[in-house]
C-alpha positions as CSV (number, residue, x, y, z in Angstrom):
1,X,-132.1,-75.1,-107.6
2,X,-133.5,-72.4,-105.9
3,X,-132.4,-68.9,-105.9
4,X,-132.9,-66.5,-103.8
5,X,-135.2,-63.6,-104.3
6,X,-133.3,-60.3,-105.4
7,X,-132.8,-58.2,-102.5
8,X,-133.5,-60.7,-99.6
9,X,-130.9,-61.8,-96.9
10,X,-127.4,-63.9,-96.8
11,X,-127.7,-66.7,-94.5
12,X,-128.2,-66.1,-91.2
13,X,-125.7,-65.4,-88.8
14,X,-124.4,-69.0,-87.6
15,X,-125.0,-70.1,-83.5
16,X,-122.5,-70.5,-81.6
17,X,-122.7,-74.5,-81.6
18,X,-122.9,-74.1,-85.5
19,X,-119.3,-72.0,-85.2
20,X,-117.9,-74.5,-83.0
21,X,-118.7,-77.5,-84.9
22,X,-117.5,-76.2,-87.5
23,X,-114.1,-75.0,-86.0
24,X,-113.9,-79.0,-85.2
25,X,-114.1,-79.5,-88.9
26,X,-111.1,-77.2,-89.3
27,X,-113.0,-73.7,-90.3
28,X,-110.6,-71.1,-88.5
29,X,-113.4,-69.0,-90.7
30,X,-116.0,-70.1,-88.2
31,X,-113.0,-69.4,-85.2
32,X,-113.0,-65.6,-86.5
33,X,-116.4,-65.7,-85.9
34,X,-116.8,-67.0,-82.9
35,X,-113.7,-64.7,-81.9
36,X,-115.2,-61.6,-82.8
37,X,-118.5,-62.5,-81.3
38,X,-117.3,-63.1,-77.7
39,X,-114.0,-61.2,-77.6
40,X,-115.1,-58.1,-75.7
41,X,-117.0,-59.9,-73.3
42,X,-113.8,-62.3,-72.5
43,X,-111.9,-59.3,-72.4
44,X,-113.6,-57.3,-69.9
45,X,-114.2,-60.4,-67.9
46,X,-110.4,-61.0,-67.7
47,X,-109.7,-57.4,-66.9
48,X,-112.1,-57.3,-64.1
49,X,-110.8,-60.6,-62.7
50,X,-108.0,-58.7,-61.8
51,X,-105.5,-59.3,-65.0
52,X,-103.7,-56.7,-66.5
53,X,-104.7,-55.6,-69.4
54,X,-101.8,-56.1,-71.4
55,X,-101.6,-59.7,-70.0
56,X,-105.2,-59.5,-71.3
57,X,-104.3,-59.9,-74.6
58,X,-102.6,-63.1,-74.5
59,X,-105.7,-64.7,-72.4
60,X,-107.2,-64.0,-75.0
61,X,-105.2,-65.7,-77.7
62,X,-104.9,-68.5,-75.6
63,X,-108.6,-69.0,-75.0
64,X,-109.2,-69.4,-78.7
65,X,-106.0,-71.6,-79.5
66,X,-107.7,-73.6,-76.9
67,X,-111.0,-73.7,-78.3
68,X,-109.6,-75.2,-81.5
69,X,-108.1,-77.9,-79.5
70,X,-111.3,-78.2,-77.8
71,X,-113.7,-77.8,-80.3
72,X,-114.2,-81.3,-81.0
73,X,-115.4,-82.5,-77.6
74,X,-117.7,-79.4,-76.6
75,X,-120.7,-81.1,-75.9
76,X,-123.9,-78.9,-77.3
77,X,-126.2,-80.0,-74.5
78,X,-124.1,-76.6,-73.1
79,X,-124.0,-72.9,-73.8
80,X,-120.8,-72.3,-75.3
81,X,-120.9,-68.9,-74.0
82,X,-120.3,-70.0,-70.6
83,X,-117.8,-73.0,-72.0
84,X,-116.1,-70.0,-73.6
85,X,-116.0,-67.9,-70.7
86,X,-114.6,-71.8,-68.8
87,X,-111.6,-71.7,-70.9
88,X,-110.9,-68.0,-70.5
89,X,-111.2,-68.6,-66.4
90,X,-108.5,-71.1,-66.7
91,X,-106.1,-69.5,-68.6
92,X,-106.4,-66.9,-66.0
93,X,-105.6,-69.6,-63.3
94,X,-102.7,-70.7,-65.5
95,X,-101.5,-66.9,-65.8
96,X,-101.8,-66.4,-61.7
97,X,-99.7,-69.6,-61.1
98,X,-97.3,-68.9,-63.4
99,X,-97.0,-64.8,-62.5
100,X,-96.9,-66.6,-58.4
101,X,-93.7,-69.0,-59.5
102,X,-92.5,-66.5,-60.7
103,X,-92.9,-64.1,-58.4
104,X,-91.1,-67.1,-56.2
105,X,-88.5,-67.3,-58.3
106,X,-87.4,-63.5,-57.9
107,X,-87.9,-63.4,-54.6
108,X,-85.8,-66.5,-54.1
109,X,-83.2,-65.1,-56.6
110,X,-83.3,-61.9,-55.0
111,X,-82.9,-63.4,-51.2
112,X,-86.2,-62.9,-49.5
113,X,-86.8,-66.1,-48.9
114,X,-87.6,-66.6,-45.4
115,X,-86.8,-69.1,-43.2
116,X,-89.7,-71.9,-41.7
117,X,-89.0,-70.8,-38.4
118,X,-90.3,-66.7,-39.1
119,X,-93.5,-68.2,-40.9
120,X,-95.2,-64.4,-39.7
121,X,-93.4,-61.7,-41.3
122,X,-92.6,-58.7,-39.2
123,X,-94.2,-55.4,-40.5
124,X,-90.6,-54.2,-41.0
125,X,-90.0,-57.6,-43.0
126,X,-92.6,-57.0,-45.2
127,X,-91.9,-53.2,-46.2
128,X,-88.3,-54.3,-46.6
129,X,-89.3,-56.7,-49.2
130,X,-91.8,-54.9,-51.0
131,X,-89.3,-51.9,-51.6
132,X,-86.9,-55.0,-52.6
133,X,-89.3,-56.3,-54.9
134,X,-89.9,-52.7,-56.3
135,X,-86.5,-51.8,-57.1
136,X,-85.7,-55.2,-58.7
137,X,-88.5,-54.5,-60.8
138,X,-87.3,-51.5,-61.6
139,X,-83.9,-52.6,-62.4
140,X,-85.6,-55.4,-64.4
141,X,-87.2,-53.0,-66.8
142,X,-84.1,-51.4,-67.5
143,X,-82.3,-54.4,-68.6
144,X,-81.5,-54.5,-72.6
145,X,-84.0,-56.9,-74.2
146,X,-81.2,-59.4,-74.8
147,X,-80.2,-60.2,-71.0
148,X,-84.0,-60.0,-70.4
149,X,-85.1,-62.9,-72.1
150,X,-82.4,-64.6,-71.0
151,X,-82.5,-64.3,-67.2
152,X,-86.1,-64.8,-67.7
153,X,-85.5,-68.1,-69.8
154,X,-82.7,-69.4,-67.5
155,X,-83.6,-68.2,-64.2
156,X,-87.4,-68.4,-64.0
157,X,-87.9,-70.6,-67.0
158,X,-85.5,-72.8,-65.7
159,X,-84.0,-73.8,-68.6
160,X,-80.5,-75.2,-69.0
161,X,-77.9,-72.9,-71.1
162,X,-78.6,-75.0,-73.8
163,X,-82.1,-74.9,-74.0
164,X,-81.9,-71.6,-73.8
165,X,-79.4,-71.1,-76.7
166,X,-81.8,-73.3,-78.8
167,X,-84.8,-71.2,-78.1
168,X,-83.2,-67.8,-78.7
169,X,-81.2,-69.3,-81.6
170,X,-77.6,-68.1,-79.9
171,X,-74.6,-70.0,-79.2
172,X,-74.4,-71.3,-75.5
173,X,-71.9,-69.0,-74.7
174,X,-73.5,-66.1,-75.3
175,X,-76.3,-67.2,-72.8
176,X,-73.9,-67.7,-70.3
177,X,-72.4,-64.1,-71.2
178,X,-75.7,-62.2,-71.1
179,X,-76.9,-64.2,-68.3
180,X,-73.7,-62.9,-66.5
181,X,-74.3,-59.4,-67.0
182,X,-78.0,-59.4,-66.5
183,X,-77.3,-60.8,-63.4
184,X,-74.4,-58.7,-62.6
185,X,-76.9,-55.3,-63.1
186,X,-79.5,-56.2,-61.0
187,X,-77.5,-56.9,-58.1
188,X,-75.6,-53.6,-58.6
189,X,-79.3,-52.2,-58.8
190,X,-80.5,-54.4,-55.5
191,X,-77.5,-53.3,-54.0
192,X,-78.1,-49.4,-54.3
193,X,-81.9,-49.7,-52.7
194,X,-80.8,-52.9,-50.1
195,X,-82.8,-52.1,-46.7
């Protein structure tokens, strides 16, 4: 056996191929490592690709819970910085499709749908909706936690009552209840600020 002479070095720092094969294998060890090393760099990436910072957060955390499902087929022929940085781009993708049917959603909720006959907004149109959109946000915000989650689970999630109740662990009822009221305050709110 040898030992190492007193005073010299711990192994050197593991590449980033090492860390990844290794996450394959199962070391979340190697994942923290690999997590720390390229954090930063993801994050202002993601921030500078136009996604809010807070929404930042969860890229992140997404981008490495992929990478563990991933880990196994990264081929090392490639730099896993930029098969890092892959990942992170399409959880970003992901983020804007599901922030766009979203967005959809509300507006569809909300009324501003438009008919195919006006495909070209009017100016007018589009201030209309904006301050629309605005208020509802607004009036979204405001909304207790509870009828939140629900509208957001039932009317942009599209779940059914009862997937809902299963998810938030409440009887059906009381889905239907807070959807009621959540509903019932934004529309009171849409109706003070309507065009």
């Amino acid at each position: 056996m040898i030992v190492p002479a007193r005073g010299s070095r711990a192994q050197p720092p593991a590449s980033d191929r090492e860390l990844i094969a290794a996450i394959a294998n199962g070391d979340l060890d190697a994942l923290g490592v690999l997590f720390e090393r390229y954090e930063p760099a993801l994050r202002r990436y993601l921030v500078r690709m136009g996604i809010a910072r807070s929404d930042a957060d969860d890229l992140i955390q997404a981008t490495f819970l992929d990478v563990v499902r991933a880990s196994p087929r990264f081929d090392p022929q490639y730099s896993a910085r930029s098969w890092l940085f892959g990942i992170a781009s399409m959880m970003a993708r992901r983020h804007r499709r599901s922030l766009g049917r979203a967005a959809a959603r509300i507006a569809s909720w909300i009324g501003l749908q438009r008919s195919q006959a006006h495909a070209q907004p009017t100016p007018a149109d589009v201030f209309d909706n904006d301050r629309t959109l605005r208020a509802f946000a607004r009036a979204f915000d405001r909304l207790a936690p509870k009828k939140r989650e629900v509208f957001l689970l039932v009317t942009l999630e599209g779940f059914s009552g009862e997937e809902a109740a299963v998810a938030l662990g409440i009887p059906v009822n009381t889905v239907w209840t807070r959807l009621h009221h959540a509903r019932r305050e934004l529309r009171s709110a849409l109706g003070e600020h309507a065009p």
